[in-house]
N, C-alpha and C positions, 0 to 999 in steps of 0.2 A: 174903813176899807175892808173889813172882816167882813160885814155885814153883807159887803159885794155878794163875797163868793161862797157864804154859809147855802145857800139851796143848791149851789153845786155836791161843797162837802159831805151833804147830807143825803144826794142822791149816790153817791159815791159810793154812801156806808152802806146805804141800802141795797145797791145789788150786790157789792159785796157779799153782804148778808144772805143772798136772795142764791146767789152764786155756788156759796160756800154751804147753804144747805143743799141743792142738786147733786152738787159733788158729793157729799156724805152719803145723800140717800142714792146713791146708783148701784146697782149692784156690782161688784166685783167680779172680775174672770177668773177663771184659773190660777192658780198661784204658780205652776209649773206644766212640764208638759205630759206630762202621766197624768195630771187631775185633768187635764185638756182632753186629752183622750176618753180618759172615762167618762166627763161628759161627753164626747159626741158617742158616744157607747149608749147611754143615756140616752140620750135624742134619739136617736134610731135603735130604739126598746123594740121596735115588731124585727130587726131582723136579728138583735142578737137576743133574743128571749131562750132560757135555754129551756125549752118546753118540754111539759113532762105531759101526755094528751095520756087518753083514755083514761079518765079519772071519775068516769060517770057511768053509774049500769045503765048498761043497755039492753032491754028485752026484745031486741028487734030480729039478733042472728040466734046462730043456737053454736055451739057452746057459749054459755051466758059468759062474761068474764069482766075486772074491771081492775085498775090501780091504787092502789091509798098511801098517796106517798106520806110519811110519819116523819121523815128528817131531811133537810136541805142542808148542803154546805156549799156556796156558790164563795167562789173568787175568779182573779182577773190576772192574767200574767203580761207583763208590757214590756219589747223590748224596743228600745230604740236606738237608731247607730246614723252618723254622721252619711253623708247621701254621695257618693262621686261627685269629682270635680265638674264633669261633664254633663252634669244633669242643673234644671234650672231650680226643683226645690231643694231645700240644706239640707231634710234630715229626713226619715222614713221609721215606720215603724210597724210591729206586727202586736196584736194583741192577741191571746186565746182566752177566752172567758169558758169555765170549767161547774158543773152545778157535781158536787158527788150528793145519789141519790137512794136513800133507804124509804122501804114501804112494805105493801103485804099486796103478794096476786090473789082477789079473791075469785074464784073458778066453783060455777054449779053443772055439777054433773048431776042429772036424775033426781032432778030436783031437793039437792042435797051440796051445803058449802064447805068450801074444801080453802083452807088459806095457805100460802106460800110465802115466808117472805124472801126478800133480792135485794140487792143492792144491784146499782147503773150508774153512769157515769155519762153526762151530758156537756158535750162539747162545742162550741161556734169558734170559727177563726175571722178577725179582719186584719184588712191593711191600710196603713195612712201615710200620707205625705205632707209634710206641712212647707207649704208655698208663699204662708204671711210672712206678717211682724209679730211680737209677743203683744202686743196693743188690738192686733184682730181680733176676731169671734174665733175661742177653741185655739188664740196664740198659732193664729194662721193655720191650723191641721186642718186635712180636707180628707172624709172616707173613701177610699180610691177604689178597693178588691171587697170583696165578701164572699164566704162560703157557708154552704150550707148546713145545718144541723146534725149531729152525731148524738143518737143515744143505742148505750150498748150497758148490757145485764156486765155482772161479775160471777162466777164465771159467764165467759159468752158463747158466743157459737161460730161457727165457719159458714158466710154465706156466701155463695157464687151463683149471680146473677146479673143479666143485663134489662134495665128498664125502659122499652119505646114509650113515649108522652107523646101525645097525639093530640093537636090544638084545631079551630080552624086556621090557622097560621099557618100549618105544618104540621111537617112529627121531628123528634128530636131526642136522640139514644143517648143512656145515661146509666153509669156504671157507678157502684156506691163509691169508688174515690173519685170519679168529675164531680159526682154532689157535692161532696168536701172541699173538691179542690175551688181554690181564689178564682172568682170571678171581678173581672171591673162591674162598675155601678152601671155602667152605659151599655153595655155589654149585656147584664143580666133580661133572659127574659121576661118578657110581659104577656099579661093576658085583659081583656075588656070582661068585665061584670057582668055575666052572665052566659061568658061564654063556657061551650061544654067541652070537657075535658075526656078523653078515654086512656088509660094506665094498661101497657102489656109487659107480663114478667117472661123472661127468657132464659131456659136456664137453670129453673130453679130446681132445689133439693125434693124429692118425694117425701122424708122427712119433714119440713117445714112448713109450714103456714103462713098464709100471708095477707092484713089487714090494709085499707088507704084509710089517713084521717084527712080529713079536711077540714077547714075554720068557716062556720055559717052560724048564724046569729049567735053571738058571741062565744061559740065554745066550740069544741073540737065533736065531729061527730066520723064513727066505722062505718065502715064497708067494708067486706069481704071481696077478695078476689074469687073468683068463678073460673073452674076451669071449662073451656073450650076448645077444642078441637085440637089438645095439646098446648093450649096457651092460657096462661091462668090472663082473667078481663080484669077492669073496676074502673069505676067514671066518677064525676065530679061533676058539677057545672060551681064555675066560680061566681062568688059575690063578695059586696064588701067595695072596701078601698084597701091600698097601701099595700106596704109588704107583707107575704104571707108563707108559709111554709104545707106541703103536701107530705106526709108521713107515708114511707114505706114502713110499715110493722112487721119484723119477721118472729114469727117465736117459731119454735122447735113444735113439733107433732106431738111430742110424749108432754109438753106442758101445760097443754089445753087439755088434752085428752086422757092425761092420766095424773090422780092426785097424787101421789106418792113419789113422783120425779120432779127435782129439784127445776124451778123456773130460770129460762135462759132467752134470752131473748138481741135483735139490734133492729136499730130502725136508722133511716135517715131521710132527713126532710128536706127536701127539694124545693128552693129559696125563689120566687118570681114575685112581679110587683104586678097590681088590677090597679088599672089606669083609671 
């Protein structure tokens, strides 16, 4: 009678088997909701990158100048708080991801190097909502807000400035805290691959300077603003995919241009997706 049902038994043990190794081998999620987050922090690396650009000489403008950063200390701050009764996900949360930044400004004046060093402090904020079950991707969290790039010298400087962005889409006015502040994802603008971009500063100090970087074959590249007819210019034309960030560079007049005054600088990067 055994005999019956041994090629049943046997197929039994075998998916077992077959079963119980799939299960083994699948990778694990999250163990909680802070490592959940940081991966999706993770996964979307192009918009919380806390980018440190100009890290390449460039001989193209004049005063020569360039970044060497020597020390990173990047952390993650998360807070998360239970969601109103009245809303349909349970819980919400903010992250700021923080890089503290040491280096040396190297500056050629007259054909002769001059080094600086600085410390800055680079900052991105997001927001999440988590809508699953602990069983989803990321324990059900979904990236809802983002905001743009903050990097700023220690000491810093005072800038008062309004920035027009000027797409074929439109134009669209931007003051260095809308850069910062949360945007939704659906919300965030976009740009197509290859279209041109023109940057107008309003505003600005006569004291300071003012650089655009932009992301083109794999690395961050300057431009100068140009003034004109009482308005400092600088363009782009975008490429690429995905998320990407546009650098306002501001440094002060006496740190390009004169060696002997301490390097101060802020910039902030203006966050859009190339479709």
């Amino acid at each position: 009678m055994l005999k019956k049902y041994l090629p049943l038994i046997f197929l039994g043990l075998f998916l077992g088997v077959i079963l119980s190794c799939e299960k083994s081998t699948k990778e694990e999620g999250p163990a909680n909701d802070p490592e959940a987050i940081e991966a999706l922090v993770s996964y979307y690396s192009t918009i919380f990158k806390t980018d440190v650009f100009d890290t390449i000489k460039d001989t193209s403008f004049s005063p020569v100048f360039y970044r060497e950063i020597k020390k990173r200390d990047f952390f993650i701050k998360i807070d998360i708080f239970d969601a109103p009764p009245e809303t349909i996900f349970t819980k919400y949360a903010r992250a700021v991801l923080t890089d503290s930044i040491e280096g040396v400004f190297h500056l050629f004046l007259n054909d002769t190097e001059y080094q600086k060093n600085f410390k800055a402090v680079s900052k991105v904020e997001g927001y999440f909502e988590r809508w699953g079950a602990t069983w989803d991707d990321y324990r059900g969290w979904l990236l809802k807000k983002v905001a743009g790039n903050r990097i700023y010298s220690v000491p810093g400087i005072s800038v008062t400035m309004t920035l027009e962005l000027i797409s074929p889409s439109g134009s669209e006015t931007l003051s260095p805290s809308s850069i910062t502040s949360l945007t939704g994802t659906r919300e965030l603008r976009s740009f197509s691959s290859r279209d041109s971009l023109t940057l107008k500063i309003i505003g600005s100090a006569e004291s300071q300077v003012f650089y655009l970087h932009f992301w083109k074959d794999g690395r961050y590249h300057k431009r100068p603003f140009v003034l004109e007819a009482d308005t400092l210019f600088s363009g782009c034309t975008v490429s690429g995919s995905g998320y990407q960030h546009l650098f306002i560079d501001v440094l002060n007049y006496e740190t390009v241009y004169n060696s002997e005054v301490e390097y101060r600088s802020d910039a902030w990067g203006v966050l859009f997706k190339v479709k």
